[in-house]
N, C-alpha and C positions, 0 to 999 in steps of 0.2 A: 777103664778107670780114669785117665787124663782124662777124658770128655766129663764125667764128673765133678772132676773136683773143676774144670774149666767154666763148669755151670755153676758150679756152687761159690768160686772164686766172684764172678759178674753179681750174681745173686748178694754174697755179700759188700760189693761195690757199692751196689745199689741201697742196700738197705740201710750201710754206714751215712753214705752221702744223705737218705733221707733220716734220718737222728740225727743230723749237726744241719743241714742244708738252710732250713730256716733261719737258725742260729746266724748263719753265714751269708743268707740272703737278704734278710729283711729286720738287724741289729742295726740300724743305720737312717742317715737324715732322708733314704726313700721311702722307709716304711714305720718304724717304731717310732721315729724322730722326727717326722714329716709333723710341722707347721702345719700343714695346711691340713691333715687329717684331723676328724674329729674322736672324740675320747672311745665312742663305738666301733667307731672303724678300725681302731687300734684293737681294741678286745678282739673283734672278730683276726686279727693278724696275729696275736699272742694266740690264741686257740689254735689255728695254725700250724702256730711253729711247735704248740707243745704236743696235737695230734700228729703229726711228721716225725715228733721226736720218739713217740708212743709206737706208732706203727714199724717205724724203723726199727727202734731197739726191741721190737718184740719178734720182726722179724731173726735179726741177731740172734737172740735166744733160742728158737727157734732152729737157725742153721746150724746151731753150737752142739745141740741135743745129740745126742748120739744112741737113743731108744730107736733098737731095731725093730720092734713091731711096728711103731708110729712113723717111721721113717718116711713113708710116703704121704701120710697124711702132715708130716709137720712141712715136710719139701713144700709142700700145694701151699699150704697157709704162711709161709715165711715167703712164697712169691704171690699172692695173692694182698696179704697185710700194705706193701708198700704200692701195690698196683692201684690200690682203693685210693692213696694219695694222690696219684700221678691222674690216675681216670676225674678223680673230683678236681682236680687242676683246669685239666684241658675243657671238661665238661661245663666250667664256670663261663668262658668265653661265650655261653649261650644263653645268659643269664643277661636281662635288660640292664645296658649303663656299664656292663664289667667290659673292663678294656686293660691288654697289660700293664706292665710297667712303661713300655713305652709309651704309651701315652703323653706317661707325665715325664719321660727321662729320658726321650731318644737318642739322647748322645750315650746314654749306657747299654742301649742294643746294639749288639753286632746287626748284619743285614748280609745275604746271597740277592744280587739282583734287588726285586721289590720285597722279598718275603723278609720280613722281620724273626729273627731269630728271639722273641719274647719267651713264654712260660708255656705256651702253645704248643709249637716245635719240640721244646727242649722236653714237658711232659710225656710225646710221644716215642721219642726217642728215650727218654728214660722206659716206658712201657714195653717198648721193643727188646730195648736190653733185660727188662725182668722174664720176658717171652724167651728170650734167647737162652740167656740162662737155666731157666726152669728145663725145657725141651732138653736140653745139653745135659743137667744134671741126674733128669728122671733117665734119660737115653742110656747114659752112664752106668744107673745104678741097674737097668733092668737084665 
């Protein structure tokens, strides 16, 4: 039963941090308020933060549920909901021209050695954490 609720505990970590993350990340003179962006590339960041906000809180919903028959199918899809973010994060990096935040703000990246601590890293380790979680909570309940 702890190993459950330890899953489900990460799970809703995750899916809080992504409903406000945006909010939290990109309300500010690097993204919303960036001069130098133009009025599209702001659309596409408000899409963004309001898909993040969608996914997350829906995952929310979703962990809140307490329908025993669905229980395992809502578990899947409340770790799966915010994973879709995280995976379209890291997966952008492969896209011609996209380059983090560092790019344009290296003094607000941390760094280990050469590795830049960007949206990269931090997406995969948010993915791990929903892996972990999930594994932990289905472990729990089975």
């Amino acid at each position: 039963m702890k190993t459950a609720v330890a899953g489900r505990t990460l799970l809703t970590a995750v899916a809080a941090f992504t409903t406000v993350g945006g909010f939290l990340m990109d309300w500010n003179k690097t993204h919303l308020f960036n001069a130098n962006w133009p009025p599209h590339a702001k659309l596409h960041d408000s899409m963004t933060i309001l898909l993040g906000t969608l996914l997350g809180g829906s995952s929310l919903y979703l962990l809140q549920k307490k329908d025993g028959n669905q229980a395992a199918q809502n578990l899947k899809a409340a770790a799966l909901l915010p994973a879709f973010f995280y995976l379209a994060q890291v997966g952008s990096f492969g896209f011609p021209g996209a380059e983090g935040m560092d790019a344009e703000f290296p003094e607000k990246i941390p760094s280990v050695g050469r590795l830049r601590l960007n949206e990269g890293p931090f997406s995969l380790v948010m993915l791990a954490a929903i892996s972990a979680g999930y594994l932990l909570a289905r472990k729990g309940n089975s």
